[in-house]
C-alpha positions as a printed NumPy array, in Angstrom:
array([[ 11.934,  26.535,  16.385],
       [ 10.866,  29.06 ,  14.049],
       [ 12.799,  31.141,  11.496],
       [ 12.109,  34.692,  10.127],
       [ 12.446,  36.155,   7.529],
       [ 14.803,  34.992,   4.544],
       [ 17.569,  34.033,   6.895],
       [ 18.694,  30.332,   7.451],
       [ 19.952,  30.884,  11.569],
       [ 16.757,  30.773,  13.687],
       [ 15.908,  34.12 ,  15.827],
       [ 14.124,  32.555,  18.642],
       [ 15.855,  31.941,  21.587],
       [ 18.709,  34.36 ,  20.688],
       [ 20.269,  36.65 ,  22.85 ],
       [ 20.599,  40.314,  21.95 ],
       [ 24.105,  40.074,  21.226],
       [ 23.941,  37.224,  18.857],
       [ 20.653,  38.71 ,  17.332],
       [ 22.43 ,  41.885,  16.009],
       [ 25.564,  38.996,  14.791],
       [ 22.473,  37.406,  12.933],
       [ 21.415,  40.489,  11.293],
       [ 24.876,  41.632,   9.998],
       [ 25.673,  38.402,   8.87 ],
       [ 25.203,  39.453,   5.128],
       [ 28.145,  42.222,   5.248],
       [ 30.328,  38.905,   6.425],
       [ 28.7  ,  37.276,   3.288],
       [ 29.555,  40.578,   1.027],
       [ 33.037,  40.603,   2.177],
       [ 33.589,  36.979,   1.644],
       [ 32.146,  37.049,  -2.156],
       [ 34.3  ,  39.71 ,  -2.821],
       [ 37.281,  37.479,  -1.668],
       [ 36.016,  34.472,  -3.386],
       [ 36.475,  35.76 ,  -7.074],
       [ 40.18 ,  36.518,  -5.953],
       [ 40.623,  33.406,  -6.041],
       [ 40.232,  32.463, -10.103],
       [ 42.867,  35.244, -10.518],
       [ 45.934,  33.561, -12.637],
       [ 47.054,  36.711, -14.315],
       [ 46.604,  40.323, -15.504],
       [ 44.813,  40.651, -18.335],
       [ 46.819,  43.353, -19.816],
       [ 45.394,  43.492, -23.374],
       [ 41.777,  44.424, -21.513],
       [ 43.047,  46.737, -19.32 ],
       [ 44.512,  48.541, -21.871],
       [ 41.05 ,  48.768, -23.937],
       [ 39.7  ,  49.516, -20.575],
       [ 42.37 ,  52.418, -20.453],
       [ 42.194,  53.761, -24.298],
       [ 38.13 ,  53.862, -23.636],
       [ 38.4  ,  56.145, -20.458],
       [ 40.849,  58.359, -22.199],
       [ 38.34 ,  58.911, -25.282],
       [ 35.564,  59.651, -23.158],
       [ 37.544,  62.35 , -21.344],
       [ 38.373,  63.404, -24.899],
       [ 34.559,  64.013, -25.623],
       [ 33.003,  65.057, -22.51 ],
       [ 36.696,  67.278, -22.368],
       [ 36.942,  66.403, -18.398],
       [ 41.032,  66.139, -18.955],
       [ 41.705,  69.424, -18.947],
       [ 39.359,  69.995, -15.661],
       [ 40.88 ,  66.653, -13.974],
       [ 44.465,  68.337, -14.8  ],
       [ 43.45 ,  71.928, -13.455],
       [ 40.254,  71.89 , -11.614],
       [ 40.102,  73.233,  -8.382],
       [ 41.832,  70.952,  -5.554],
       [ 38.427,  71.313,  -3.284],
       [ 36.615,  69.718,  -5.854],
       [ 38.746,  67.183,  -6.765],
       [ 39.045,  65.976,  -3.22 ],
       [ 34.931,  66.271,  -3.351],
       [ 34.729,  63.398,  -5.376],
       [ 37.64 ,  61.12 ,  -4.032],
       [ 35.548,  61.701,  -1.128],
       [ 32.377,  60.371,  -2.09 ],
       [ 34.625,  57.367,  -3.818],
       [ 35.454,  56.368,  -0.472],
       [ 31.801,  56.929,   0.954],
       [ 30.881,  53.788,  -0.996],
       [ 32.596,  51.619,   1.596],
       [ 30.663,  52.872,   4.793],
       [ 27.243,  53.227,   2.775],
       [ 25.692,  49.487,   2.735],
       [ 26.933,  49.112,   6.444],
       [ 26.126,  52.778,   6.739],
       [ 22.345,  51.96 ,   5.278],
       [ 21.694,  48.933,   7.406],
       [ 22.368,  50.695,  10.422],
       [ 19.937,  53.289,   9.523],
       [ 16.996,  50.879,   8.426],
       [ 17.816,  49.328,  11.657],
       [ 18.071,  52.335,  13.51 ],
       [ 14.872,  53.454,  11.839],
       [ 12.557,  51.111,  12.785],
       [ 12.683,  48.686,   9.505],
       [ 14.025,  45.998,  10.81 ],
       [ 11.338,  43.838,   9.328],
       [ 12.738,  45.343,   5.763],
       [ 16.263,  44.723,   6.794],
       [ 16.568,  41.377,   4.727],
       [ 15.13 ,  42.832,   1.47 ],
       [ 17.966,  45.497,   1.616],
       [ 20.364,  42.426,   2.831],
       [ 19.184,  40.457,  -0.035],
       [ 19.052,  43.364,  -2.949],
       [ 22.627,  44.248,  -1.637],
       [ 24.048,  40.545,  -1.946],
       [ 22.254,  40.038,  -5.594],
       [ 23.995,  43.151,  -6.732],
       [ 27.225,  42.246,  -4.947],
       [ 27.771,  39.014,  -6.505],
       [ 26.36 ,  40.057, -10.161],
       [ 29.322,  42.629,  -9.489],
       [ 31.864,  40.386,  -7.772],
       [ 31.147,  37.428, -10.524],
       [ 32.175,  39.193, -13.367],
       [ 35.266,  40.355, -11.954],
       [ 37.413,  37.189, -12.61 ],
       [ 36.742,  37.383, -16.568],
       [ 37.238,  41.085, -16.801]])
């Protein structure tokens, strides 16, 4: 039995079905790294979010964005909620296009990238 690429679940003998469950097995992997640093939660760390909070506030203060954030127009404003929200659908989103593409053979580089940069993310959560 051979396996391809970077992935430990061997592609040979596979039916379609549970080919494409192979490929998006990362997203499952994503998901569940994002849940695993839940888990060293004990409390909130009130006296960082706070610095977190008092450093947001001064850079509105210099780059004056409080006053737009305040009165800015609504369309705008709901612009870049918007695009907040896109980042959910974008690494599924991505795949899918690779994938859809024709780079299916550069799917696990993007899998792989994505994870790396997920966890780095996801590991310094639980101290923050």
């Amino acid at each position: 039995m051979r396996l391809t690429g970077r992935h430990a679940l061997p592609a040979a003998g596979l039916t379609p079905a549970l080919l494409v469950l192979r490929e998006w097995t990362p997203a499952i992997h994503l998901i569940q790294g994002y849940w695993l640093c839940g888990l060293f939660f004990e409390r909130p760390m009130t006296d960082i979010e706070q610095r977190l909070i008092d450093f947001d506030r001064a850079m509105f203060r210099v780059f004056r964005t409080t006053e737009f954030l305040m009165r800015g127009p609504r369309v705008i404003l709901e612009y870049f909620e918007f695009t907040y929200l896109l980042a959910y659908p974008f690494v599924p989103g991505s795949f899918a296009l690779i994938c859809q593409l024709g780079g299916r053979a550069e799917a696990d580089s993007y899998c792989f990238s994505v994870l790396v940069a997920g966890y780095c993310a996801y590991g310094i959560l639980p101290w923050i």
